[in-house]
C-alpha positions in Angstrom: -0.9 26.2 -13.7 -1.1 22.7 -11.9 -4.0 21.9 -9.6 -3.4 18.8 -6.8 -6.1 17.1 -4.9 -5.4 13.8 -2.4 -7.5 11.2 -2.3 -7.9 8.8 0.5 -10.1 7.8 3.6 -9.7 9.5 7.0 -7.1 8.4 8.9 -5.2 7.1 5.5 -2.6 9.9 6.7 -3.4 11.9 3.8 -2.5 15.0 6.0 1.1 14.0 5.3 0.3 14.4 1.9 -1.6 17.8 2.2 1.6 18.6 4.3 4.1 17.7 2.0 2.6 19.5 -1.2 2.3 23.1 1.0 5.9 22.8 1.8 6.9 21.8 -1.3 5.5 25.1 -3.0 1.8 24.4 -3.7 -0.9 26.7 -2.2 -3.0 24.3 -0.5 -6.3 26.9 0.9 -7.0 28.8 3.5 -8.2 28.6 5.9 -7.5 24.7 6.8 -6.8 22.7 10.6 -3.9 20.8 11.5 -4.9 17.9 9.7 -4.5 20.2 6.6 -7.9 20.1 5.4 -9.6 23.1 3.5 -12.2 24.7 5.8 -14.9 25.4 6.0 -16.6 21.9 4.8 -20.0 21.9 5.1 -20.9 22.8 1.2 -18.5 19.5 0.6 -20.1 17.5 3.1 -23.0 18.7 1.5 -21.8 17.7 -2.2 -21.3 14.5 -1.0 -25.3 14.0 -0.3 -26.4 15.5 -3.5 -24.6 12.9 -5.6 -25.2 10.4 -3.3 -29.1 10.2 -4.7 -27.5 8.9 -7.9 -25.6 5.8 -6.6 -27.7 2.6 -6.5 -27.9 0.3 -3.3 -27.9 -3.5 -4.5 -27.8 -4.8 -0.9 -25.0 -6.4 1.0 -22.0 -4.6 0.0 -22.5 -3.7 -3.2 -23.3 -0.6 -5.3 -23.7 0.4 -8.8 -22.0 3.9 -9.8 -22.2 3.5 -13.2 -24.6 6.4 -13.8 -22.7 8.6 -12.3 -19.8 8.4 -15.2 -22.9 9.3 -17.7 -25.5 11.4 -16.1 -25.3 15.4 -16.2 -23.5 16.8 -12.9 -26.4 17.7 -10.6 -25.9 21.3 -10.8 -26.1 21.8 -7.5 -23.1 19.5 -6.8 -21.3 22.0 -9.1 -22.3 24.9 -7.0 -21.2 23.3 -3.8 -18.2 22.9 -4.9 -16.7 25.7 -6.4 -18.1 27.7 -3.5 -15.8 25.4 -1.0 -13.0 25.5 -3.8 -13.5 29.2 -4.0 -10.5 30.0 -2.5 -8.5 27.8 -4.3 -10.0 28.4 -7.6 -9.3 32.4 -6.9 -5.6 32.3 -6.2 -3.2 33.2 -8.8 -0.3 30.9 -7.3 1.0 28.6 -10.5 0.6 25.3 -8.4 -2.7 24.8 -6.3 -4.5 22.1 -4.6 -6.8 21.1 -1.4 -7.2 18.0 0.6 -10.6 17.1 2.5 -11.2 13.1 2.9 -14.5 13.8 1.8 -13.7 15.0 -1.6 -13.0 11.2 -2.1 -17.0 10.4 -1.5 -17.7 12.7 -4.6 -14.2 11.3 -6.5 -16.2 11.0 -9.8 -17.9 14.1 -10.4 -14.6 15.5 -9.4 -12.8 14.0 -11.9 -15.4 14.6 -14.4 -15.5 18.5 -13.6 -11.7 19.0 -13.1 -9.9 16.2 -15.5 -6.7 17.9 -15.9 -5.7 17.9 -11.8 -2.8 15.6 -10.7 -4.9 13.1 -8.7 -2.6 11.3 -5.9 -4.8 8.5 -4.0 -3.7 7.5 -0.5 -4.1 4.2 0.9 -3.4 2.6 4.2 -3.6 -0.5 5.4 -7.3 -0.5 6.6 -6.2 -2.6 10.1 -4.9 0.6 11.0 -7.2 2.9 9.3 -10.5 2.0 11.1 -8.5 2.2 14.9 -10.2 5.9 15.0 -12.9 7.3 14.9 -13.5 9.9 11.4 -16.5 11.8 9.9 -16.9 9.6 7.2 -16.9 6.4 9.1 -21.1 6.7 9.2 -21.9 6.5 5.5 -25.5 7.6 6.1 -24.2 10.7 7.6 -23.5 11.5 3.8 -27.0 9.4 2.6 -25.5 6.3 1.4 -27.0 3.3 2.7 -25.5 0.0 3.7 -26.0 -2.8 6.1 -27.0 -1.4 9.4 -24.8 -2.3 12.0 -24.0 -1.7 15.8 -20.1 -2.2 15.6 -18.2 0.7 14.8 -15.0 -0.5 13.7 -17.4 -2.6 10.7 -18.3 0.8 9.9 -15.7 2.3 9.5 -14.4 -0.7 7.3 -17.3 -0.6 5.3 -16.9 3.0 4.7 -12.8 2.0 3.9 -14.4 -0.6 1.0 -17.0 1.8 0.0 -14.4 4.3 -0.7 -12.1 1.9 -2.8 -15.3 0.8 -4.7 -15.9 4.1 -5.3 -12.7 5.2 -6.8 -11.8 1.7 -8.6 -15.2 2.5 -10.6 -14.2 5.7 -11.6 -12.6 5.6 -15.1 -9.0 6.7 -14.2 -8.0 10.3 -15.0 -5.1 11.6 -17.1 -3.1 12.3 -13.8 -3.4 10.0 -11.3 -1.1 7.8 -8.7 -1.4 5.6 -6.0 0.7 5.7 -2.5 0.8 3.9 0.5 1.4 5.5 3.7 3.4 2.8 4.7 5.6 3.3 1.9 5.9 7.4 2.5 6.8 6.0 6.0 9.4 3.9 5.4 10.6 4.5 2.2 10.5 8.1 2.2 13.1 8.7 -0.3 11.9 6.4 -2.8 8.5 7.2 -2.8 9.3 11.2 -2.4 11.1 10.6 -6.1 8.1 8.4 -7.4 5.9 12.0 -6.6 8.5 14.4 -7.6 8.4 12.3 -11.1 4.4 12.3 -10.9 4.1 16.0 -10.0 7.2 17.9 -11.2 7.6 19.2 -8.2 10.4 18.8 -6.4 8.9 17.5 -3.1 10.3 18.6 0.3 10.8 16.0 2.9 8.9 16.0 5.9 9.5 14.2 9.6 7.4 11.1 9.7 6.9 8.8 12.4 7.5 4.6 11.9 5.1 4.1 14.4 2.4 4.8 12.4 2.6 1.5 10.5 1.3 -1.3 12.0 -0.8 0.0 15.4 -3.1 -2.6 14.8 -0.7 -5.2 15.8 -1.2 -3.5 19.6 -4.7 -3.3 19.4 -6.7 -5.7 21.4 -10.2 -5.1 19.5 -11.2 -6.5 16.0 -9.7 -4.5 13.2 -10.2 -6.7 10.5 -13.5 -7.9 8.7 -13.1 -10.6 5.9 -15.1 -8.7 3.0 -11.7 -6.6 3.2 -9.2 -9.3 2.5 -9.4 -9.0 -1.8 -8.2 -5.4 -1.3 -5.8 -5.6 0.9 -4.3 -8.1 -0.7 -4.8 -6.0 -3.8 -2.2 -3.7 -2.2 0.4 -5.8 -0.5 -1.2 -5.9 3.1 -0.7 -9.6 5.3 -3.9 -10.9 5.7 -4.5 -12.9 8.8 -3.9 -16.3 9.5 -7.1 -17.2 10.5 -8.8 -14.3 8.1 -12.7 -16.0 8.6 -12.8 -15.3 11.8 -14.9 -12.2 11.2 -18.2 -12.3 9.7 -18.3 -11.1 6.2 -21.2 -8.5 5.9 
């Protein structure tokens, strides 16, 4: 038996993902919405809050995880989630898996409870990730606290980097790979065969849509925030010209 999970922000287009494992053979939960998400969410949206209380605000941007690698799983967070896994955890299909964005918010505990799942993170170029609006874009929706702020689209960024941090601090697990949408987009093929390898599943090939790279370049409102620039460049995204124009925190 193989278990799949996707990690990534909203609007990282990790429904192509979720997608592309259910047509390729993997039972992906039921019931779920278009965006392929397993439903109903509110005992992970409720996960996310109880191991929230462990993570420590330093102030600015920053966080410290670190207990969260050490400390006993909360068992309540273990509850949570194998009651919103329950369906998935039930079924007697060989290859399994789920996608919520939210199960990135709880990433380690995750890992720590289910080490032996094929962990495939998503990322996308944050410019376009923050253009719409997601549950996750209000961190203190899920009891983590950062800077307040009036500006939506520097929430939702923060929430991108809080994510990142997140994951980057989580020691990584035996299965794990990274993909960029823009590279499922336009080099389908190529990166189809980089998840086959990863999986060993031969992955079916979906329609995708070009125009989903690069919207911000159409977008007339501020979609980039300097305390983004060291991960974007991280992962091969142009940074702009004039990338100070946006205050940093």
């Amino acid at each position: 038996m193989k278990m799949f999970t996707v990690i990534g922000r909203g609007h990282s287009g990790t429904r192509a993902m979720s997608h592309t494992l259910a047509a390729s053979g993997v039972y992906m939960g039921e019931p779920q919405n278009v965006s392929g998400d397993l439903l109903p969410p509110e005992d992970m949206y409720e996960a996310c809050r109880v191991m929230a209380k462990y993570v420590e605000y330093r102030g600015g941007l920053e966080w410290n995880f670190n207990r969260l690698h050490t400390m006993p799983i909360d068992p309540a967070f273990t509850k949570l989630i194998e009651s919103y896994l329950s369906d998935v955890l039930s079924n007697s299909s060989e290859l399994r898996g789920w996608k919520i964005p939210e199960t990135t918010l709880v990433y380690p505990w995750i890992v720590r409870m289910f080490p032996e799942i094929h962990y495939i993170f998503w990322v996308r170029n944050p410019r376009d990730c923050i253009l719409r609006k997601h549950k996750t874009d209000d961190l203190r929706d899920f009891d983590i606290t950062y800077p307040n702020t009036d500006d939506e689209r520097k929430r939702r960024a923060i929430s991108w980097k809080y994510q990142y941090d997140l994951v980057r601090a989580t020691p990584l697990p035996k299965h794990h790979t990274t993909i960029r949408l823009e590279d499922y987009v336009l080099k389908q093929d190529e990166t189809l065969a980089q998840l086959t390898e990863f999986t060993g599943v031969d992955m079916a090939k979906l329609p995708v849509k070009p125009e989903a790279v690069g919207r911000y370049h159409t977008d007339d409102g501020v979609n980039y925030y300097d305390f983004l620039e060291p991960i974007m460049r991280e992962y091969g995204y142009d940074v702009p010209a004039d990338s100070h124009s946006q205050e940093r925190a």
